[in-house]
C-alpha positions in Angstrom: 142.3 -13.3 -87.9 140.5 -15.7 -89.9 141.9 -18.7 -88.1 140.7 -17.1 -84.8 137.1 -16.3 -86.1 136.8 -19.8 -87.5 138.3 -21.0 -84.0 135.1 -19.2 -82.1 132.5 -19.9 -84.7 132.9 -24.0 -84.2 133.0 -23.0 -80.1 129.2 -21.7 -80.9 128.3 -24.4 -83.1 129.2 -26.9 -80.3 127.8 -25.0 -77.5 124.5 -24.7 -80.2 124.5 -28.5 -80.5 124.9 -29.3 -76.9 122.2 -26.6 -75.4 120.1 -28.9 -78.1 120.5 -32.0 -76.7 120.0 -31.0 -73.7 116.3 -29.5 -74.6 115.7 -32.9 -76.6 116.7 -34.6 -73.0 114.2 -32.3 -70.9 111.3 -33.8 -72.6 110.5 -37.4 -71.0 109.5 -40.6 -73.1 107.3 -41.5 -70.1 106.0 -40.7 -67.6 104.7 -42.9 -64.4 102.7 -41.6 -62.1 103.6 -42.3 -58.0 100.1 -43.1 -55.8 102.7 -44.0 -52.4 100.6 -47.2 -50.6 96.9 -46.7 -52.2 95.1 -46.1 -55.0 92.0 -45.6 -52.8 90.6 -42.9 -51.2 87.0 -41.9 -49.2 85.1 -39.0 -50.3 87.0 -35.7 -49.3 90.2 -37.3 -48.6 93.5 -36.0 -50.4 96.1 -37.7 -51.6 99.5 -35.9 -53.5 100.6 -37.6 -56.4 103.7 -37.1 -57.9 105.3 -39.0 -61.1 108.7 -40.5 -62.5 109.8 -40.1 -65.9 112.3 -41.9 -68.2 114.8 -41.1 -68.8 115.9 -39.6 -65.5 117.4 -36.8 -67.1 114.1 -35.6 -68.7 111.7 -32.6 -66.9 109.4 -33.8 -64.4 107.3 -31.0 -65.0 103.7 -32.2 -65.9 100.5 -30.9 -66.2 97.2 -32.9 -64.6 93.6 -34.2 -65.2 91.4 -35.6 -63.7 88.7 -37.4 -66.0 85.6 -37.8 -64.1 85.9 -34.1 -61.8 82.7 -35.4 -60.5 84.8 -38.4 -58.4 88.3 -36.6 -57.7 89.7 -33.1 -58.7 93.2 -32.7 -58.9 95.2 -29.1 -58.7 98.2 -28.0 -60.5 100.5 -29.8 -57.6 99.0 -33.1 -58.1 97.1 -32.8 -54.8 93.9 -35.0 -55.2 90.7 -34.3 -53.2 88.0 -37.2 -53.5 84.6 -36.3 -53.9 82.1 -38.8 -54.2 82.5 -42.7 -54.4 83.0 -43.9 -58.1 86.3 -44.7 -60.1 88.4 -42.0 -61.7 91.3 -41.9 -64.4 94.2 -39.0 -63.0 96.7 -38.4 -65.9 99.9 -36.5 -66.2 101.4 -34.8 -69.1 104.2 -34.0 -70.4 104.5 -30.5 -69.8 105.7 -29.6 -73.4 104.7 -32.6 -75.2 101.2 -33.8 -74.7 101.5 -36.8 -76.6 103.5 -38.0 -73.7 101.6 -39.2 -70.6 101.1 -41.1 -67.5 97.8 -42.5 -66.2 96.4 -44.1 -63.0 93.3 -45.3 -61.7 91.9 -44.4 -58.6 88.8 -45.4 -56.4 87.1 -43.6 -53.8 84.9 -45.4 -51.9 83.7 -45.2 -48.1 85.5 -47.6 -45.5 82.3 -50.0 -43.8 80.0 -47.9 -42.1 80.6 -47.4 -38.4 78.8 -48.9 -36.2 78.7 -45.8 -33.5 79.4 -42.1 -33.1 79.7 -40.0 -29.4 81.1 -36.6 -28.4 82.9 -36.4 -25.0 79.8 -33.3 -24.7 76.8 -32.2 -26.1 77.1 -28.6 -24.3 80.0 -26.2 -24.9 80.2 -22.8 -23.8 83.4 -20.5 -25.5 84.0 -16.7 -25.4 84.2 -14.4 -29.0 87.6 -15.3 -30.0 88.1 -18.8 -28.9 88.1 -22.0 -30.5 88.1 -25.5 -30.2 88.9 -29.2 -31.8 85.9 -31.7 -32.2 87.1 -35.4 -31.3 84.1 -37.3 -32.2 84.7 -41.1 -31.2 84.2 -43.7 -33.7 83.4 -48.0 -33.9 84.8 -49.9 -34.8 88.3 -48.2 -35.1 88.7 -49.6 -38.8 85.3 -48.6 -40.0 84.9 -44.9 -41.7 86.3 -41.6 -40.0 85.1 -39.4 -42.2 82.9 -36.6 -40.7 81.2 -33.8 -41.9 80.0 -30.5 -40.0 77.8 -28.0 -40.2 77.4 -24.9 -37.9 73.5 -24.0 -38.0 74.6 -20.4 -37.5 77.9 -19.6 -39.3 78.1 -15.6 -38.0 78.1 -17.1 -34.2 80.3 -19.9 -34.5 82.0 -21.7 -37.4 83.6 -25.1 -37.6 85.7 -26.4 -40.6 86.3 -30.6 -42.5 88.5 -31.1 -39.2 86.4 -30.3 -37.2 87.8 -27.1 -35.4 85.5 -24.5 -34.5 85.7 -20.9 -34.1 83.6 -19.0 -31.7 83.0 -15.3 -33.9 79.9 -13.7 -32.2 77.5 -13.6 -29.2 74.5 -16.2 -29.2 74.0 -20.2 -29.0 74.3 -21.8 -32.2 74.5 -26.1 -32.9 77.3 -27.7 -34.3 76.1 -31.1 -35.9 78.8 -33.8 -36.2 77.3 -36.6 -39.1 79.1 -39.9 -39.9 79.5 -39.4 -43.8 79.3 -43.2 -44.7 75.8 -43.5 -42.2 73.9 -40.4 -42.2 71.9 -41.9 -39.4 74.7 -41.5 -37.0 74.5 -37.9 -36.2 75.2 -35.6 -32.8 74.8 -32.4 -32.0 76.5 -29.9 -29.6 75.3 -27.1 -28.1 77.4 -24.5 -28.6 77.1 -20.8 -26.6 79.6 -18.2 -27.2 79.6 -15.4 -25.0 81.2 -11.9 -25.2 83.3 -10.8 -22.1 81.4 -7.5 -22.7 77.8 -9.1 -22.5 76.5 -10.1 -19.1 74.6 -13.0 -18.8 71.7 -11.8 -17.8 70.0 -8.2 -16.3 67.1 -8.0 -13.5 65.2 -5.1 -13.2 63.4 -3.6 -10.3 60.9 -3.1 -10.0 59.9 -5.7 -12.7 56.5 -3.4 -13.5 55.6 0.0 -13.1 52.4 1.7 -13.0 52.2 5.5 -13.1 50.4 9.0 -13.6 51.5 11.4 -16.5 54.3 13.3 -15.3 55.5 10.6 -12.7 59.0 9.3 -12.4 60.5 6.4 -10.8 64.2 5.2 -10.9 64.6 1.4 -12.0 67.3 0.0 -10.3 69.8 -3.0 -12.0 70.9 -6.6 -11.1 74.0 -7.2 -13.4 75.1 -11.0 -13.6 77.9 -11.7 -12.9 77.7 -9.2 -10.3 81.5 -8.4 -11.2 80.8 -7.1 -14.5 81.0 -3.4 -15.7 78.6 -3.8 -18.6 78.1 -0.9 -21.2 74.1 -0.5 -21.3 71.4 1.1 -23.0 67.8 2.3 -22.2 65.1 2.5 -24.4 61.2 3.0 -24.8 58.7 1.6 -27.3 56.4 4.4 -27.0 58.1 7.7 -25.7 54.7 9.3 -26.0 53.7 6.9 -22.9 57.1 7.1 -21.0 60.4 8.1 -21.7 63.6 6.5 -20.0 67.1 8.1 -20.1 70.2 6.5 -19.9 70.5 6.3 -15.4 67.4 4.2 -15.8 64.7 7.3 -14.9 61.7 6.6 -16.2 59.1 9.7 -16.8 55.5 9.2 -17.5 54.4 11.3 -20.3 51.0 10.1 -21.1 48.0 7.8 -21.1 48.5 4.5 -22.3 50.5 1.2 -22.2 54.5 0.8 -23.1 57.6 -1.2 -22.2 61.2 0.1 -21.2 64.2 -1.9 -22.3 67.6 -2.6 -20.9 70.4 -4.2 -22.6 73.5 -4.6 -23.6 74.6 -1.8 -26.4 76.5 -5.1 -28.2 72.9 -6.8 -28.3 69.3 -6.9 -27.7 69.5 -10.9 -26.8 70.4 -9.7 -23.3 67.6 -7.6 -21.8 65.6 -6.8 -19.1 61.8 -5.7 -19.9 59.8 -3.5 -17.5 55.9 -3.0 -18.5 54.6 0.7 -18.1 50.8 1.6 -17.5 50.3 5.3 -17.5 46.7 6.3 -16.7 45.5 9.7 -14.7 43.5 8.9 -11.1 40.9 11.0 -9.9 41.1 14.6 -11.2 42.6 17.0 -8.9 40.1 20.2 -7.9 42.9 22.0 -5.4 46.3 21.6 -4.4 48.3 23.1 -1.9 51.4 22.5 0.3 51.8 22.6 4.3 55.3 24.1 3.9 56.5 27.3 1.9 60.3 26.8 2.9 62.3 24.5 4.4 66.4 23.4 4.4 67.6 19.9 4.0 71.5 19.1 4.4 73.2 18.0 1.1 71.9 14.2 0.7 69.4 13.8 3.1 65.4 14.1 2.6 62.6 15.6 3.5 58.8 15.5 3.3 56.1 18.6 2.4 51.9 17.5 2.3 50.9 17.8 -0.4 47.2 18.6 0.5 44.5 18.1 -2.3 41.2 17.8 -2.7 39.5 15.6 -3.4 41.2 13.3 -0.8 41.7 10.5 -3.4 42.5 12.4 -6.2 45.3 11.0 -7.9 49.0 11.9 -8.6 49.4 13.9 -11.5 51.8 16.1 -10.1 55.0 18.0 -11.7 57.3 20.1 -10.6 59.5 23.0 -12.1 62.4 24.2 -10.8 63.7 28.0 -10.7 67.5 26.8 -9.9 67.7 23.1 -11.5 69.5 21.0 -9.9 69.6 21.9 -6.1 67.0 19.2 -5.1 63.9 16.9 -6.9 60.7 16.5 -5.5 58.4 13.2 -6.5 54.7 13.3 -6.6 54.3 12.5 -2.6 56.2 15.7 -1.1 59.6 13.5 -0.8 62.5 15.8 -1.1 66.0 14.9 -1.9 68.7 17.4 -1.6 71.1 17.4 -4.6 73.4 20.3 -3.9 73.9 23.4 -2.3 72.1 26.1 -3.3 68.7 27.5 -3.3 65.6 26.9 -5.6 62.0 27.9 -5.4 59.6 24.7 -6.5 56.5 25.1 -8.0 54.5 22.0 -7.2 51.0 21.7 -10.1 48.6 19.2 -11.1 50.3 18.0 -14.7 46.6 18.1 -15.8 45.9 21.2 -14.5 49.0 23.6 -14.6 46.6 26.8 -13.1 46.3 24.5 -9.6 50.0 24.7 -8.1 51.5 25.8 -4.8 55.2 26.9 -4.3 58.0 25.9 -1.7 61.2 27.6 -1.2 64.0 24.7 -0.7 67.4 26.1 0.8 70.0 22.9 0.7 72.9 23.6 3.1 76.4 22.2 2.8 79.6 24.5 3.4 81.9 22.1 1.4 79.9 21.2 -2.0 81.6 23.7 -4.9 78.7 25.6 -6.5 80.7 26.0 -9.9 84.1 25.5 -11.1 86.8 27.1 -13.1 89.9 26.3 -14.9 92.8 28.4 -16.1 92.7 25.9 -19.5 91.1 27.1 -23.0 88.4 25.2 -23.7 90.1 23.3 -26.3 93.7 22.5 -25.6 95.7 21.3 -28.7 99.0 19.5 -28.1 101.3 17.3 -30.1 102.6 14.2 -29.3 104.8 13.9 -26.7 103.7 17.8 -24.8 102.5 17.9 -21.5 100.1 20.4 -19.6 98.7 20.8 -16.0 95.7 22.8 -16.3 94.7 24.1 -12.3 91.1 23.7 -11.5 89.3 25.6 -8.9 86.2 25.6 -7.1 83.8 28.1 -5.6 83.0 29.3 -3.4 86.0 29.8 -1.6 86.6 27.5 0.9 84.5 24.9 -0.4 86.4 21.3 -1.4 89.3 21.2 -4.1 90.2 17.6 -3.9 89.1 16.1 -7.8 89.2 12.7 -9.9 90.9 13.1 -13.1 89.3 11.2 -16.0 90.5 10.7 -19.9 87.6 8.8 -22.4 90.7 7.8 -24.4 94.0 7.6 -22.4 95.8 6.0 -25.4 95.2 9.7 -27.0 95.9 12.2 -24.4 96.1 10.8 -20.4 95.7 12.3 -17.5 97.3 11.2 -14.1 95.7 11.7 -10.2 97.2 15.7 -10.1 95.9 16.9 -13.5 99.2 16.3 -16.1 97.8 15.4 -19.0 99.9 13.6 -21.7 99.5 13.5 -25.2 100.0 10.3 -26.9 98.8 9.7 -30.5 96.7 11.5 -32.9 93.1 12.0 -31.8 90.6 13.7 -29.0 90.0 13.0 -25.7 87.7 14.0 -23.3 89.2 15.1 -19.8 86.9 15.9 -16.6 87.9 16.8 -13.5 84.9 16.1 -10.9 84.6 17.3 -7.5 85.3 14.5 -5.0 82.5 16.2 -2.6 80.0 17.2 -4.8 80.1 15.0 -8.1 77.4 17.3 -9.8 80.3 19.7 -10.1 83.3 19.7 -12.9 85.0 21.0 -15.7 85.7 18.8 -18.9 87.2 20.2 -21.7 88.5 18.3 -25.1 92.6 17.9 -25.8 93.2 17.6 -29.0 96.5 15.6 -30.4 97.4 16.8 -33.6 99.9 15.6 -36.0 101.7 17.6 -38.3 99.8 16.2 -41.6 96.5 16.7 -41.2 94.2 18.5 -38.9 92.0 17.9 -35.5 91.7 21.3 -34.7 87.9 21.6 -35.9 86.4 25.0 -36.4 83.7 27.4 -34.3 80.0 26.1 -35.3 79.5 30.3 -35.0 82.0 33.1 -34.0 81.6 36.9 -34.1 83.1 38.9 -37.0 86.7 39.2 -35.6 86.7 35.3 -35.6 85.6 35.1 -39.4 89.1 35.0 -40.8 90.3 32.2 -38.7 87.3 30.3 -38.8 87.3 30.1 -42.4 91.2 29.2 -42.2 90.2 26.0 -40.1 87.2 24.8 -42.4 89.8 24.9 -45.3 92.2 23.0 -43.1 90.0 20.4 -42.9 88.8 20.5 -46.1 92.8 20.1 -47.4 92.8 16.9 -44.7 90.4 14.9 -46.0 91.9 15.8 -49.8 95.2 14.7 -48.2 94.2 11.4 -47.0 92.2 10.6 -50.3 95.2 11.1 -52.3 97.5 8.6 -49.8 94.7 6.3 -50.8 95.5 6.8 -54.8 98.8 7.1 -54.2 98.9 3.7 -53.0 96.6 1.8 -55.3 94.3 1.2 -53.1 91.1 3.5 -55.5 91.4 4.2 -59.2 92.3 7.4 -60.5 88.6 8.1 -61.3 86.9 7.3 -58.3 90.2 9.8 -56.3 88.3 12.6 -58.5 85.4 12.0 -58.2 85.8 11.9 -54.4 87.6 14.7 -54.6 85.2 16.7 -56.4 82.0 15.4 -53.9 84.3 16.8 -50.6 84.9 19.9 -52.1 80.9 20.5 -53.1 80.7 19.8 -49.4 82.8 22.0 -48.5 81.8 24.8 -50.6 78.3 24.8 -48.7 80.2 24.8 -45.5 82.8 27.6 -46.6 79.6 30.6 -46.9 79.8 32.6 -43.7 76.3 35.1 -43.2 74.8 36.9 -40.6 71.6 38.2 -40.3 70.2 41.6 -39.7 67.0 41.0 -37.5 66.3 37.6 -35.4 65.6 35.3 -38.3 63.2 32.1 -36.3 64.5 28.7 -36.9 62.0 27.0 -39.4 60.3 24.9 -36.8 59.8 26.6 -33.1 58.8 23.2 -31.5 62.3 21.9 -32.9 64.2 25.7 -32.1 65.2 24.7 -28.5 63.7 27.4 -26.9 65.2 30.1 -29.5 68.9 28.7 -29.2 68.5 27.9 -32.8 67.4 30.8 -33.8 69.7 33.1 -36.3 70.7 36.4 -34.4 72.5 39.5 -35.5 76.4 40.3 -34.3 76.7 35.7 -35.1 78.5 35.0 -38.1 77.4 31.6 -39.4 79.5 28.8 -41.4 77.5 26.7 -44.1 73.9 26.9 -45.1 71.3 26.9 -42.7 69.3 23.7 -41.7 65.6 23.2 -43.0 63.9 20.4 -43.7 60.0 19.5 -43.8 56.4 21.0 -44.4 56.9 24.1 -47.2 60.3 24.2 -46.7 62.6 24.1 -49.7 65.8 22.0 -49.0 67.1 22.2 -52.2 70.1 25.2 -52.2 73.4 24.8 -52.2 75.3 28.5 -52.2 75.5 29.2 -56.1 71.7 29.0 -56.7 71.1 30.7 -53.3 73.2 33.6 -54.6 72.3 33.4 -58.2 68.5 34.0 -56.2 69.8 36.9 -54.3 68.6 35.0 -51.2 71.9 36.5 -49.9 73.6 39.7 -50.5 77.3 40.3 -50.1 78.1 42.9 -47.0 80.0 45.9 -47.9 83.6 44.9 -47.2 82.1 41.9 -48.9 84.0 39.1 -46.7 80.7 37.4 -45.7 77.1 37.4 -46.7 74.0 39.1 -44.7 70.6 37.0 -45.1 68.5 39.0 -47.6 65.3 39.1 -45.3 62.9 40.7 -48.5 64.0 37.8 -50.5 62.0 34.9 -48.3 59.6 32.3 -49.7 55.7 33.0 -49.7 56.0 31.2 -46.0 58.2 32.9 -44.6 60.6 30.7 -44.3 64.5 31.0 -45.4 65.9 28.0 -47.9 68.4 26.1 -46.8 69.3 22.5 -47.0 69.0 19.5 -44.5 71.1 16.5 -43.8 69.6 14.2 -47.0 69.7 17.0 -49.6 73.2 18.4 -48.1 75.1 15.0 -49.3 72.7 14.6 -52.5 73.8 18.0 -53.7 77.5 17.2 -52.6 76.9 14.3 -54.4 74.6 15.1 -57.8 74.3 19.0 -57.5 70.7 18.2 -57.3 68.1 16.9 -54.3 65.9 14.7 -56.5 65.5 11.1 -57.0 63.1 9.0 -58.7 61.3 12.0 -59.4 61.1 12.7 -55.4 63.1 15.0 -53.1 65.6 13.0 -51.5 65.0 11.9 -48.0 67.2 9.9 -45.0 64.9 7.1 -45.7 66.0 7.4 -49.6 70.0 7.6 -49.1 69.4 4.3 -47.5 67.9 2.6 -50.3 69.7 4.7 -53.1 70.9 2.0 -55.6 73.8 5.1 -56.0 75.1 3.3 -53.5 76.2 0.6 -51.9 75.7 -1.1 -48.3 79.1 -2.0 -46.4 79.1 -2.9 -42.6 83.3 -2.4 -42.8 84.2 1.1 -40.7 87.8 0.1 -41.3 87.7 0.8 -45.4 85.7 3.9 -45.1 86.9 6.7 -47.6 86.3 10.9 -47.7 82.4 10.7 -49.2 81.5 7.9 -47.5 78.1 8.5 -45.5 76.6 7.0 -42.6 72.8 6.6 -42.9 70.2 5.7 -40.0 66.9 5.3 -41.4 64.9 8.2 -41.9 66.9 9.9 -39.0 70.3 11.2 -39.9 72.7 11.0 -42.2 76.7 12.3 -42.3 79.6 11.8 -44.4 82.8 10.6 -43.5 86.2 12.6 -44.0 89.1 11.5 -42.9 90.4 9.2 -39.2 91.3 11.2 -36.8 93.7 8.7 -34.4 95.6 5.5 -35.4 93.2 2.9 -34.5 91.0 4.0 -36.4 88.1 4.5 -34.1 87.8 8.4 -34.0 87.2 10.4 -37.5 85.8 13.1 -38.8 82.6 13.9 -40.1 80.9 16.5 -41.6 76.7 16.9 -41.2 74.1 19.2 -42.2 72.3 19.7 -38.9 72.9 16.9 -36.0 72.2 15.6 -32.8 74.4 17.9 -30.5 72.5 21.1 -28.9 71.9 24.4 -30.6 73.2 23.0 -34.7 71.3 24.7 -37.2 74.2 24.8 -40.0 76.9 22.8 -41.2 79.9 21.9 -39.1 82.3 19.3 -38.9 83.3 17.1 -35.7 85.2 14.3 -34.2 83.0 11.3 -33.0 83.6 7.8 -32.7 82.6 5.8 -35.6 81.1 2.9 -32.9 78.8 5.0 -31.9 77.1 5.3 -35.2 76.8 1.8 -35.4 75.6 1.3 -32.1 72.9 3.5 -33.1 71.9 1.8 -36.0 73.8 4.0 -38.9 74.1 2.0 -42.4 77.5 2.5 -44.4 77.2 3.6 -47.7 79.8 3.6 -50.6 79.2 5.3 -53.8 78.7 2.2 -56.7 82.0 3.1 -58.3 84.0 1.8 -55.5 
């Protein structure tokens, strides 16, 4: 036994002594560093050195310096990048033995000056996207081919130490090409990028308008190039002097001088410009027409006198419809017949509503549908993969059934020429189905593609009583969504623990101002009548409300969320004490109820608390709120996210609801659709925020 262990112990000693050895050999007596053919170099030229070492059996592992990082740098791979003529020492050393090095002395220095620089162009046109390679030519062929560039606008174009540039965004930038060794040789190019969305340019006509309050004229469009389907936008400087909608119908509202834009909704560099004088002529004393009835065939015209006195007076004149829709009548008589139907037209001096006239207009057509009906709920929800063929009928009997089938997003749910729609991928879609007779008629409805782990099925703004427990089932739903997608986010290490909570926490503050269902006993007004819609805002008994109601302005105060509006007995629970009922004897001094509005919604989400600087928080602050912080990345957006649009409107972000992400969901206190005057959630499309000028805004601790 003792012969064996003695027999294994001298195996380890001479395995010991060898493994030693061998670590004495990996650690070189020198070291020679390897330059290939030149030791010289022009400024931001590289060259990759590399080294021998003695013996050969030693490590060639080395570290590097560079002693004059002014002249030449040198990375951990022995790569050498020259920077500005001088002479430089490189060394190498041993990687575990300092002592032990190799050295070599190199020279940058420019080639002789050429003597002439061209470009094949000065002028370059290239679409978003494309790119291109700069070959500059040079004399004499031996003198100095280094070049340096410069983009004058880097977000339109950029162009790298080769030379290749990269067309990113619409607009005209110049690329400058410069002979480093004679600064004096310099050319530029032109460079345009364009946008296969954008067209090139967008007449108007007619180029100027002048009107009379209450006027409206149509401005027609001249796309170039005539081929192109361009997504535009109308505007008005001044909507006080005219307003413009988005056909290009421009209304006169009042006295005074504005312009009317068209342009591209990807920029404002393309756009036409149409000057607008409003002024009143001659007050009108009387007014009455030749004609109390007439009947036009669908799409033709006809003309009524419009007789006033005095003879010159001017053309102030508005109309009111009792059946919209059926025909329009300009300030002249002119009559155009929209659709079947019959309407009476009361014809008054805008000036002087008590001076009008009236004018029954009977449009005939025996095929144009009056209405239309479909055998579909309003808002289908299918997963991927199911089918359905809603039937679509329109009335009256006997008028035309042929339609056109459309889908706003046919990669979610598409729809073929007879009506099968087919869902694809997570999202919503909007599907129409227009009369091919009478295009003013149609249904449209929203299918929703829902997948099994989070919802799209977005709860009723208002139901009745029956509807409360449902309802209340779907806000949670999407409440347990956006949680969902902001723990996949931890999950996968893409937030920290802390900033998961404290999203989480934010959502659910949200959502416990949404999550309050009330109703009121007796019509409660909305807090502004000119902002009320005609009373469609108003609160009205048998309606059972989701979420705090909207307020914002004058005496208002903005600042509940539910626990100090119950803590206030501003509501009361109802008997069977599922819902609240407004506590009218509990109002302010005003008269008004207490609410919240889009600003302080997300700042109490947020803080528990509306104020700020020792303000109320406004749309205008959120923007500037050093809380958070500007992005202009829709792709990274996270549940608490909010998108601001200076002092307009403000909602947070909770979860995407399709795969590309170009659809999510938001939820809002108050917004832009008709009739909202609580909280609700939705599904828009995030583009169409920042087409409208919305900010993104991260909370700092992201």
């Amino acid at each position: 036994m003792q012969k064996k262990f003695r027999y294994i112990f001298s195996l380890a000693a001479l395995l010991f002594l060898f493994c030693f050895f061998i670590a004495l050999a990996e650690t070189p007596k020198k070291i020679v560093i390897l330059s290939g053919e030149t030791d010289a170099l022009q400024p931001t030229e590289t060259l990759a050195l590399s080294v021998s070492v003695e013996p050969e059996t030693a490590s060639s592992l080395v570290t590097w310096e560079s002693l004059d990082e002014r002249v030449a740098t040198i990375d951990e791979n022995g790569v050498v990048t020259a920077k500005r003529p001088g002479s430089v020492y490189i060394r190498a050393y041993a990687k575990d033995n300092k002592s032990v090095r190799g050295q070599i002395r190199l020279t940058v220095r420019y080639l002789k000056a050429p003597a002439s620089l061209s470009l094949p162009f000065n002028e370059y046109t290239l679409y978003v996207g494309d790119s291109f390679l700069i070959a500059p030519v040079i004399e004499p062929i031996d003198a100095s081919r280094i070049i340096q560039y410069a983009s004058s606008d880097p977000s339109i174009a950029s162009v790298d130490e080769t030379g290749a540039v990269a067309a990113l965004s619409y607009g005209q930038c110049t690329i400058t090409v410069k002979s480093a060794a004679n600064p004096k040789l310099t050319e530029r190019i032109l460079l345009t990028v364009k946008d296969p969305r954008i067209p090139d340019k967008i007449i108007a006509h007619p180029s100027y308008l002048r009107l009379e309050p209450s006027n409206f004229r149509d401005v027609s469009l001249l796309i170039l190039p005539e081929t192109m389907n361009a997504e535009l936008v109308w505007s008005s400087n001044n909507e006080d002097v005219a307003a413009v909608d988005q056909n290009g119908r421009v209304t006169a509202m009042g006295e005074g001088e504005c312009t009317i834009f068209c342009q591209s909704v990807h920029t404002n560099q393309v756009c036409a410009k149409i000057p607008v004088t409003v002024k009143y002529g001659k007050e009108i004393r009387s007014l009455s027409l030749d004609e109390h009835e007439i009947k036009i065939p669908r799409h033709e015209t006809a003309s009524v006198a419009i007789e006033k006195t005095p003879a010159d007076a001017g053309n102030a004149i508005a109309c009111t419809y009792s059946n919209p829709g059926i025909c329009e009548m300009d300030e002249y008589g002119t009559i155009k017949a929209l659709r079947r139907g019959e309407t009476i037209v009361r014809v008054y001096s805008f000036e002087n509503p008590d001076l009008f006239d009236e004018i029954k207009v009977i449009v005939e057509d025996d095929l144009s549908p009056l209405s239309a009906v479909s055998d579909i709920s309003l808002k289908p929800v299918l997963k991927p993969g199911e089918t359905v063929a809603p039937v679509i009928t329109f009335l009256p009997e006997g008028a035309s059934q042929p339609c056109t089938w459309t889908s706003t997003n046919p990669e979610i749910a598409s729809v073929d020429e007879h009506g099968v729609i087919y869902a694809h991928s997570p999202g919503v879609s909007k599907i129409r189905a227009v009369n091919k007779y009478e295009t003013a008629v149609f249904v449209e409805f929203y299918v929703t593609v829902e997948p099994d782990e989070y919802t799209l099925v977005m709860p009723e703004r208002r139901t009745d009583k029956s509807g409360l427990e449902e309802n209340m089932r779907l806000i949670d739903n999407v409440r347990q969504s956006a949680q969902k997608m902001l723990l996949k986010e931890y999950e996968a290490g893409e937030i920290a623990l802390e900033e998961y909570e404290r999203r989480s926490e934010v959502v659910d503050s949200a959502f416990e101002m949404y999550a309050f269902p009330w109703m009121v006993e007796a019509v409660q007004r909305y807090w502004n009548d000119d902002n009320s819609e005609n009373g469609a805002k108003d609160f009205k008994p048998g309606i059972m409300y989701y979420g705090l109601p909207y307020i914002s302005g004058g005496n208002s105060d903005r600042t509940y969320d539910v626990k100090r509006a119950l803590e206030q007995e501003r509501y009361l629970p109802s008997s069977d004490g599922d819902y609240y009922i407004f506590n009218r004897n509990h109002e302010l001094n005003n008269g008004l109820y207490v609410g919240s509005d889009c600003s302080s919604f997300v700042s109490l989400a947020y803080f528990g608390n509306v104020m700020y600087n020792g303000e109320k928080v406004k749309t205008s602050t959120l923007y500037y709120d050093n809380r958070f912080i500007t992005t202009d990345d829709p792709e990274n957006l996270l549940a608490g996210d909010i998108l601001v649009r200076h002092s307009i409107h403000v909602v947070m972000f909770l979860y995407w609801a399709d795969e590309a992400h170009t659809q999510a969901v938001f939820i809002e206190q108050g917004g832009s659709e008709d009739a909202i005057n609580t909280i609700s959630t939705s599904v828009y499309t995030v583009s169409d925020y920042m087409n409208k000028y919305y900010h993104i805004r991260t909370p700092f601790y992201r």
